[in-house]
Biopython code that builds the backbone (N, CA, C, O; Angstrom):
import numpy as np
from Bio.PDB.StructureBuilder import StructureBuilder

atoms = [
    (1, "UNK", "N", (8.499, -20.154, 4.837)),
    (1, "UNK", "CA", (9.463, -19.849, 5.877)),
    (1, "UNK", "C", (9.056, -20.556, 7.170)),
    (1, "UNK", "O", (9.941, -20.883, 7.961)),
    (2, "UNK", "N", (7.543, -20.858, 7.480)),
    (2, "UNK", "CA", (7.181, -20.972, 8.817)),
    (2, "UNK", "C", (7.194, -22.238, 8.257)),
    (2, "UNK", "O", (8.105, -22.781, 8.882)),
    (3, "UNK", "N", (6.838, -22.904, 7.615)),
    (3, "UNK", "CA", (6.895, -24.172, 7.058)),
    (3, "UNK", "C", (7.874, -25.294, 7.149)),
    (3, "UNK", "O", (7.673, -26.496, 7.323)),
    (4, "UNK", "N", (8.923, -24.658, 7.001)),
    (4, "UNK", "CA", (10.268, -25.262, 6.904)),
    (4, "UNK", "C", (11.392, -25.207, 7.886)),
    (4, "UNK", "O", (12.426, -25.821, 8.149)),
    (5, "UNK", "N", (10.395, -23.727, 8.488)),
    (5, "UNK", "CA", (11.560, -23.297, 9.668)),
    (5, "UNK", "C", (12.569, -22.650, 9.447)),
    (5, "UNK", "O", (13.612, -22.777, 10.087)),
    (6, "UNK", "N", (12.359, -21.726, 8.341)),
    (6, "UNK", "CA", (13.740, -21.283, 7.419)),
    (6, "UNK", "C", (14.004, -19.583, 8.674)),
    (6, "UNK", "O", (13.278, -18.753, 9.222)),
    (7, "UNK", "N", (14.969, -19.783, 8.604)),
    (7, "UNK", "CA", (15.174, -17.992, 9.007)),
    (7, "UNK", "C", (14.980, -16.929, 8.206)),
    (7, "UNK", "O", (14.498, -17.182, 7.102)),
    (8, "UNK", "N", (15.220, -15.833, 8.457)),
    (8, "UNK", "CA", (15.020, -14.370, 7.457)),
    (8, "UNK", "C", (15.763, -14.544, 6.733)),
    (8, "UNK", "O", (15.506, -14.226, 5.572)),
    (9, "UNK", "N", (17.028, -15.123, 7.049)),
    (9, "UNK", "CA", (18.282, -15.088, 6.053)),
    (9, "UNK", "C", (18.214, -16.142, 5.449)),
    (9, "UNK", "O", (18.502, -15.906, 4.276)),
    (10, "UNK", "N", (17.968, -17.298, 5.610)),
    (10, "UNK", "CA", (17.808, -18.097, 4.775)),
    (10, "UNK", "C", (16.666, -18.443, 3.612)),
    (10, "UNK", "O", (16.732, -19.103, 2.574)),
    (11, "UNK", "N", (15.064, -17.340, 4.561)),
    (11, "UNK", "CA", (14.287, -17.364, 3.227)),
    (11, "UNK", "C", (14.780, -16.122, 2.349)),
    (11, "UNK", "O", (14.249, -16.007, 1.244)),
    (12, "UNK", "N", (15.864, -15.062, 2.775)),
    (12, "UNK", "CA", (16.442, -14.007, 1.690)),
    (12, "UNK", "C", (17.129, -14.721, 0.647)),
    (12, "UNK", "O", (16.776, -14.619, -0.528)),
    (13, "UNK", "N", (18.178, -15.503, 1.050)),
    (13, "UNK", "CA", (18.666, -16.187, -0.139)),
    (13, "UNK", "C", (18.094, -17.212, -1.013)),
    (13, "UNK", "O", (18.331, -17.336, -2.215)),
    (14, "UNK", "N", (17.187, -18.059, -0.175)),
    (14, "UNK", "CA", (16.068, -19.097, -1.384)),
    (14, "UNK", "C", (15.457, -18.478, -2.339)),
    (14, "UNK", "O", (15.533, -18.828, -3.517)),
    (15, "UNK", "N", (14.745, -17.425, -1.891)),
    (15, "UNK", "CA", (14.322, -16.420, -2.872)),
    (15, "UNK", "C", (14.863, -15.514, -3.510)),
    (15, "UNK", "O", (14.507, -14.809, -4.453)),
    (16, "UNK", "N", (15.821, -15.602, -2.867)),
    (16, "UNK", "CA", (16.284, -14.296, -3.622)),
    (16, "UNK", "C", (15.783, -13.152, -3.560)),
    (16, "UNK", "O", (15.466, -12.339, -4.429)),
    (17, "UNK", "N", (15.718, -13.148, -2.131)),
    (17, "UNK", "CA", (15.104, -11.325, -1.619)),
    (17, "UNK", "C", (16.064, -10.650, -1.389)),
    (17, "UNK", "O", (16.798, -11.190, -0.561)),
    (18, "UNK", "N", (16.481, -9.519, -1.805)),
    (18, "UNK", "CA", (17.205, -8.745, -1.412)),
    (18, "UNK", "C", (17.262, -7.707, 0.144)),
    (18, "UNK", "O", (18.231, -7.041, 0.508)),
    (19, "UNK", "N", (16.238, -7.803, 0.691)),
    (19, "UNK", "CA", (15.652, -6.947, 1.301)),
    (19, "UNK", "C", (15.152, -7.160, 2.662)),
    (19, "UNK", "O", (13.959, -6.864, 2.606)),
    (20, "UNK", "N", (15.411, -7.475, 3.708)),
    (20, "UNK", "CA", (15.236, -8.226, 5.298)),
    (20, "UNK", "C", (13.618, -7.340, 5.323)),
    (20, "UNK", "O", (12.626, -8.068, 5.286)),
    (21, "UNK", "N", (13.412, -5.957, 5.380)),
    (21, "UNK", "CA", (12.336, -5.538, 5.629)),
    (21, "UNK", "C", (11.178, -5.651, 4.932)),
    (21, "UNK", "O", (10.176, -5.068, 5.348)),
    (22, "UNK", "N", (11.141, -6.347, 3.872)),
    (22, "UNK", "CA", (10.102, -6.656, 3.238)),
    (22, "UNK", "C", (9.800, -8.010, 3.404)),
    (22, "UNK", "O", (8.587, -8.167, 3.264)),
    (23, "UNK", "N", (10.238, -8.789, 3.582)),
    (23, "UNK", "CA", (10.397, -10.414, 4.524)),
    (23, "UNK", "C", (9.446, -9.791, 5.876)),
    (23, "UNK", "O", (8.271, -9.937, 6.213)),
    (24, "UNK", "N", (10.228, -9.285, 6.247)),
    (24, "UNK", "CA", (9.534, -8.569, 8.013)),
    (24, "UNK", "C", (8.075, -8.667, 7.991)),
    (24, "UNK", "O", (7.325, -9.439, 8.589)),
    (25, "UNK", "N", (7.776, -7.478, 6.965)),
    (25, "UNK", "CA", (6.543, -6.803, 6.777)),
    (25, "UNK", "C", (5.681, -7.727, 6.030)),
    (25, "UNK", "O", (4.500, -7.808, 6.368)),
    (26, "UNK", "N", (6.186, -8.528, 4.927)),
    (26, "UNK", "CA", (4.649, -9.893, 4.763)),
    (26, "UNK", "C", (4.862, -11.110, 5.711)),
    (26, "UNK", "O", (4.209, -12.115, 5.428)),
    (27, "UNK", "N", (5.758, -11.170, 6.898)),
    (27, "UNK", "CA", (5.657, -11.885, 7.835)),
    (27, "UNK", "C", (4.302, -11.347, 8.744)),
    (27, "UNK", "O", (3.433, -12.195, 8.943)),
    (28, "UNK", "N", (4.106, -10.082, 9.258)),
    (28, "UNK", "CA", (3.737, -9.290, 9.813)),
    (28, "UNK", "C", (1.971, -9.616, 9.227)),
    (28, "UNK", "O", (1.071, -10.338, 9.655)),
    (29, "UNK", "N", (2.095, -8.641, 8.026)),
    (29, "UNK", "CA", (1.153, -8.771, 7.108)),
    (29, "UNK", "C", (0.399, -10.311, 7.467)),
    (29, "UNK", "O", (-0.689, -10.269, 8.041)),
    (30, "UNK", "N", (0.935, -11.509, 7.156)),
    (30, "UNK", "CA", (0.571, -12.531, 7.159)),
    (30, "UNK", "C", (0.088, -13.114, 8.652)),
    (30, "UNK", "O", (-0.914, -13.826, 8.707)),
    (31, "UNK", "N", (0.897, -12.758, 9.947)),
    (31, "UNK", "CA", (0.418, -13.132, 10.716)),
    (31, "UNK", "C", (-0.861, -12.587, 11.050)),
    (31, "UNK", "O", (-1.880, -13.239, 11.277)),
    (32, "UNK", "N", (-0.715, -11.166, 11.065)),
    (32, "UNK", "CA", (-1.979, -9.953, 11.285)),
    (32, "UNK", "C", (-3.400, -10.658, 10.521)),
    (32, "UNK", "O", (-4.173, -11.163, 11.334)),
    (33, "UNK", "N", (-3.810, -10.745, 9.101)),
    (33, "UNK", "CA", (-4.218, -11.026, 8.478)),
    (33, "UNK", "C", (-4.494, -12.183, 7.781)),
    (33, "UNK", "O", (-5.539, -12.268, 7.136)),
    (34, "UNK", "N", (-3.384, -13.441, 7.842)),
    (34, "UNK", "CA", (-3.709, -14.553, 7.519)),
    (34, "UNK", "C", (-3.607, -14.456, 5.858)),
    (34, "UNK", "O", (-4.023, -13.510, 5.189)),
    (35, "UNK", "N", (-3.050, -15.481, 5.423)),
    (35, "UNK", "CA", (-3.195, -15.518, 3.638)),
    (35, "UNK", "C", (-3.653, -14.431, 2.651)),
    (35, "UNK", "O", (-3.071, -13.842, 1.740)),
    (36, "UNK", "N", (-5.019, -14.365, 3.199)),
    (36, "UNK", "CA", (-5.252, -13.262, 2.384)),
    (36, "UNK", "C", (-5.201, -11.749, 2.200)),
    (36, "UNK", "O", (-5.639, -10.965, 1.358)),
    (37, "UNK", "N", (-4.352, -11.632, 3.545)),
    (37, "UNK", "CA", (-3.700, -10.385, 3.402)),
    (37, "UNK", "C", (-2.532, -9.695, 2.417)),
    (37, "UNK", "O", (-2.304, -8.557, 2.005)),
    (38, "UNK", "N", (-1.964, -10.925, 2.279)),
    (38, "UNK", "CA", (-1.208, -10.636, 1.103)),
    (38, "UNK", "C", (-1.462, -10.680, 0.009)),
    (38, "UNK", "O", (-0.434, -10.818, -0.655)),
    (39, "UNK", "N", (-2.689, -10.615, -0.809)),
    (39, "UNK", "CA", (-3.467, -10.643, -1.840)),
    (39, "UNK", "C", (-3.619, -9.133, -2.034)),
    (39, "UNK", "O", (-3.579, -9.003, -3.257)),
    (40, "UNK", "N", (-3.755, -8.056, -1.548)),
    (40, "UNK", "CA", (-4.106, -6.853, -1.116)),
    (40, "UNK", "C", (-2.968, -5.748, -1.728)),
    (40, "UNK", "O", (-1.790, -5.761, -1.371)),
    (41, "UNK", "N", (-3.512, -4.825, -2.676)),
    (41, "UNK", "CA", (-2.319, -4.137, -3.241)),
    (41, "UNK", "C", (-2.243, -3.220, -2.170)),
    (41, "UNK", "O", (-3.229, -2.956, -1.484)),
    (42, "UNK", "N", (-0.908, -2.621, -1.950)),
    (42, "UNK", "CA", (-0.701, -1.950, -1.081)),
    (42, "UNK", "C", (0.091, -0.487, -1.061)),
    (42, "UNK", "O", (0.427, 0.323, -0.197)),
    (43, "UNK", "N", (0.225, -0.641, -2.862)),
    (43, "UNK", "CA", (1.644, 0.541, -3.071)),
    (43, "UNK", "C", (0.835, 1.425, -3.355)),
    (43, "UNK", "O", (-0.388, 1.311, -3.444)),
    (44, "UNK", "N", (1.642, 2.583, -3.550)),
    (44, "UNK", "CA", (1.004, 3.947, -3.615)),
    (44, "UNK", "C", (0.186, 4.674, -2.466)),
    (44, "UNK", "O", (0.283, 4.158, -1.353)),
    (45, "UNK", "N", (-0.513, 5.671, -2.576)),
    (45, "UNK", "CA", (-0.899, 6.472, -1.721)),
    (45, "UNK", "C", (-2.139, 6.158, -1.835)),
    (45, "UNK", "O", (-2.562, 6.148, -2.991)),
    (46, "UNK", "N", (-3.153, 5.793, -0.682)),
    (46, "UNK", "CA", (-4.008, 5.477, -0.384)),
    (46, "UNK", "C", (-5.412, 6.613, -1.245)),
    (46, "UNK", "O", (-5.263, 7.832, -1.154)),
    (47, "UNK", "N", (-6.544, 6.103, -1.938)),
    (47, "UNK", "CA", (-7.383, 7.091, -2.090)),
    (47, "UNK", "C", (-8.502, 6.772, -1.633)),
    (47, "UNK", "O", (-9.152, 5.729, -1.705)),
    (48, "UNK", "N", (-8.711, 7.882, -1.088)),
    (48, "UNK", "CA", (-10.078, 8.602, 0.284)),
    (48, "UNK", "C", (-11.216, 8.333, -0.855)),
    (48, "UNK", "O", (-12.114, 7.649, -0.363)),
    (49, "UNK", "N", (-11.415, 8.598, -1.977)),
    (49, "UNK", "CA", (-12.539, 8.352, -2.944)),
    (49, "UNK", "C", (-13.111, 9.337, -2.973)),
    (49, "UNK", "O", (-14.147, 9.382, -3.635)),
    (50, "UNK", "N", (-12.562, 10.717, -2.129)),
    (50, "UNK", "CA", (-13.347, 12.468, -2.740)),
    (50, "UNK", "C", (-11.978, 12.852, -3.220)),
    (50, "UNK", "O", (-10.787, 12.645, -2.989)),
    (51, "UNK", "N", (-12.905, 13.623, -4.128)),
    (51, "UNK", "CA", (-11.655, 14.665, -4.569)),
    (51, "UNK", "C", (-11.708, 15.654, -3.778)),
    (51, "UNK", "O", (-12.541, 15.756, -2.877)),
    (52, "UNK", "N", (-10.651, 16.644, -4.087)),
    (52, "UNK", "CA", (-9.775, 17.628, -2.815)),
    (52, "UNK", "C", (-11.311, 18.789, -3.312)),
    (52, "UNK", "O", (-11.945, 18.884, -4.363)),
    (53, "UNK", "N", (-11.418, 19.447, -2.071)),
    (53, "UNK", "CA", (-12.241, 20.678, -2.092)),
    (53, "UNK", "C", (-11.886, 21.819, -2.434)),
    (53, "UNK", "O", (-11.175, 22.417, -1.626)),
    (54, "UNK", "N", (-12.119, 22.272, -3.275)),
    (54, "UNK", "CA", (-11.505, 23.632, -3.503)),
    (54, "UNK", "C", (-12.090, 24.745, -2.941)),
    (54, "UNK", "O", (-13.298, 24.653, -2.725)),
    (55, "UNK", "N", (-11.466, 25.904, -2.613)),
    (55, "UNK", "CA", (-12.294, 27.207, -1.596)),
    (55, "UNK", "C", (-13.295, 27.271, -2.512)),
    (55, "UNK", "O", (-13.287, 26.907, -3.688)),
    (56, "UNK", "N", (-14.617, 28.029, -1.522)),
    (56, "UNK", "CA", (-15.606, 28.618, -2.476)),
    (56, "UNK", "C", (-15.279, 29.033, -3.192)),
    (56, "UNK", "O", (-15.544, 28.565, -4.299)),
    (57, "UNK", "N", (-14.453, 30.233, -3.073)),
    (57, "UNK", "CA", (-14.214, 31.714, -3.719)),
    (57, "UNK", "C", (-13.485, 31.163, -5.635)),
    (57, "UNK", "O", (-13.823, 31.622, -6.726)),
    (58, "UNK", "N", (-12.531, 30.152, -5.337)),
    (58, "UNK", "CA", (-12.135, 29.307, -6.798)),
    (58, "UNK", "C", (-13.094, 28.937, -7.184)),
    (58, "UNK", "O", (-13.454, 29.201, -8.331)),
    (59, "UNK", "N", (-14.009, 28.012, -6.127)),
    (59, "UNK", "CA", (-15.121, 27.443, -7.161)),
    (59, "UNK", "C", (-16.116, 28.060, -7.847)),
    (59, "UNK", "O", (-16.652, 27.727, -8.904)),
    (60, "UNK", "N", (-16.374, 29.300, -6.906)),
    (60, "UNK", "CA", (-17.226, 30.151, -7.796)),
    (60, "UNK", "C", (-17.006, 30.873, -9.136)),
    (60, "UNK", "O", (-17.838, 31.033, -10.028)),
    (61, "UNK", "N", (-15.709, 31.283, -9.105)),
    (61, "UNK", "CA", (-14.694, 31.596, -10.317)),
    (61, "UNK", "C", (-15.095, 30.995, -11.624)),
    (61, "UNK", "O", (-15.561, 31.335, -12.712)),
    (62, "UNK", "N", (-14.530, 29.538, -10.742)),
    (62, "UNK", "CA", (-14.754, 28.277, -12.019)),
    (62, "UNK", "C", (-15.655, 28.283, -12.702)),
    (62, "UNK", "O", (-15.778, 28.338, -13.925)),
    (63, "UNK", "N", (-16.375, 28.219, -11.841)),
    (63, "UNK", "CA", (-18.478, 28.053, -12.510)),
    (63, "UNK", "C", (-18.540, 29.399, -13.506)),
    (63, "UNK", "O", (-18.954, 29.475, -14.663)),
    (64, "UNK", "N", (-17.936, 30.511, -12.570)),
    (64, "UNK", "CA", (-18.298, 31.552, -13.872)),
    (64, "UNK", "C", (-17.909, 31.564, -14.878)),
    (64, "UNK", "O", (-18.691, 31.667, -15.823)),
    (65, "UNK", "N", (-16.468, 31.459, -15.085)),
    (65, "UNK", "CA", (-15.669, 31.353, -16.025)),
    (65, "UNK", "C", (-16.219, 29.836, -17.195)),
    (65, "UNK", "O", (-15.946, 29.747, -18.392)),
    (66, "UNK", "N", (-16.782, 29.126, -16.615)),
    (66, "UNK", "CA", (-17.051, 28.230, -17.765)),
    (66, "UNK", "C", (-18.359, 28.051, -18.275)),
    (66, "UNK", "O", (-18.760, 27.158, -19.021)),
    (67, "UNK", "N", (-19.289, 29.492, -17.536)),
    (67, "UNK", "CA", (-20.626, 29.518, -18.097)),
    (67, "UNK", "C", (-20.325, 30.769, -19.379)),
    (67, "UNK", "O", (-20.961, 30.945, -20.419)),
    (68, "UNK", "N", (-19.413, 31.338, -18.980)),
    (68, "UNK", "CA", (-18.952, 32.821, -20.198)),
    (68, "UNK", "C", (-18.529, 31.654, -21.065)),
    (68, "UNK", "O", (-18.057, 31.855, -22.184)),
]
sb = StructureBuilder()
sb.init_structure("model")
sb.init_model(0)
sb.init_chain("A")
sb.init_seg("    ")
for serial, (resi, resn, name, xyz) in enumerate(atoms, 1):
    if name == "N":
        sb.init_residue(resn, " ", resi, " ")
    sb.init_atom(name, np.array(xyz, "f"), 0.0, 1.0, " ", f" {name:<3s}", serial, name[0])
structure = sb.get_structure()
Protein backbone atom coordinates (compact mmCIF):
# COMPACT_ATOMS: atom_id res chain seq x y z
CA UNK A 1 0.00 0.00 0.00
CA UNK A 2 2.82 2.43 1.12
CA UNK A 3 4.72 1.17 -1.75
CA UNK A 4 2.62 2.02 -4.48
CA UNK A 5 0.74 4.67 -2.87
CA UNK A 6 -2.44 2.74 -3.04
CA UNK A 7 -5.33 4.10 -0.77
CA UNK A 8 -7.49 2.02 1.79
CA UNK A 9 -9.85 1.59 -0.92
CA UNK A 10 -7.86 0.71 -3.40
CA UNK A 11 -5.63 -1.74 -1.33
CA UNK A 12 -9.49 -3.21 -0.22
CA UNK A 13 -10.21 -4.08 -3.65
CA UNK A 14 -6.56 -5.46 -4.90
CA UNK A 15 -6.88 -7.72 -2.22
CA UNK A 16 -9.78 -8.29 -1.79
CA UNK A 17 -10.34 -7.12 1.76
CA UNK A 18 -13.51 -6.80 2.74
CA UNK A 19 -13.01 -4.86 5.73
CA UNK A 20 -11.48 -0.94 6.00
CA UNK A 21 -10.68 -1.75 9.80
CA UNK A 22 -8.49 -4.41 9.48
CA UNK A 23 -6.40 -2.53 6.66
CA UNK A 24 -6.39 0.32 9.53
CA UNK A 25 -5.15 -1.87 12.23
CA UNK A 26 -2.04 -3.78 10.25
CA UNK A 27 -1.35 -0.28 8.93
CA UNK A 28 -1.10 0.74 12.57
CA UNK A 29 0.38 -2.56 13.66
CA UNK A 30 3.04 -2.07 10.99
CA UNK A 31 3.91 1.39 11.54
CA UNK A 32 4.05 0.86 15.52
CA UNK A 33 6.17 -2.21 15.13
CA UNK A 34 7.71 -2.46 11.78
CA UNK A 35 7.42 -5.90 9.70
CA UNK A 36 7.63 -7.95 12.28
CA UNK A 37 4.81 -7.04 14.01
CA UNK A 38 2.70 -8.60 11.85
CA UNK A 39 4.19 -11.97 12.28
CA UNK A 40 2.58 -12.01 15.84
CA UNK A 41 -0.68 -14.03 16.48
CA UNK A 42 -3.01 -11.91 17.92
CA UNK A 43 -6.57 -13.63 18.11
CA UNK A 44 -8.10 -14.83 21.03
CA UNK A 45 -7.83 -13.87 24.58
CA UNK A 46 -4.60 -13.20 25.82
CA UNK A 47 -3.01 -15.90 28.48
CA UNK A 48 -1.45 -14.52 31.77
CA UNK A 49 0.31 -18.17 32.04
CA UNK A 50 -1.41 -18.81 35.82
CA UNK A 51 -4.26 -20.49 36.17
CA UNK A 52 -7.30 -18.81 37.99
CA UNK A 53 -7.01 -19.19 41.95
CA UNK A 54 -9.48 -20.82 43.53
CA UNK A 55 -10.71 -19.74 47.32
CA UNK A 56 -8.97 -21.60 50.00
CA UNK A 57 -12.03 -22.93 51.39
CA UNK A 58 -12.64 -25.00 47.52
CA UNK A 59 -9.19 -25.79 47.55
CA UNK A 60 -9.15 -27.33 50.68
CA UNK A 61 -12.31 -29.35 49.80
CA UNK A 62 -10.52 -30.48 46.73
CA UNK A 63 -7.44 -31.82 48.43
CA UNK A 64 -9.78 -33.62 50.76
CA UNK A 65 -12.02 -35.01 48.61
CA UNK A 66 -9.28 -36.53 46.40
CA UNK A 67 -7.19 -37.92 49.27
CA UNK A 68 -10.69 -40.04 50.44
Amino acid sequence: MREEGLSLSETMRRFNINCLGIIKRWERIYLEEGPEGLAVERRGRKNTGQPAKLPKEIEEDLIAENQR
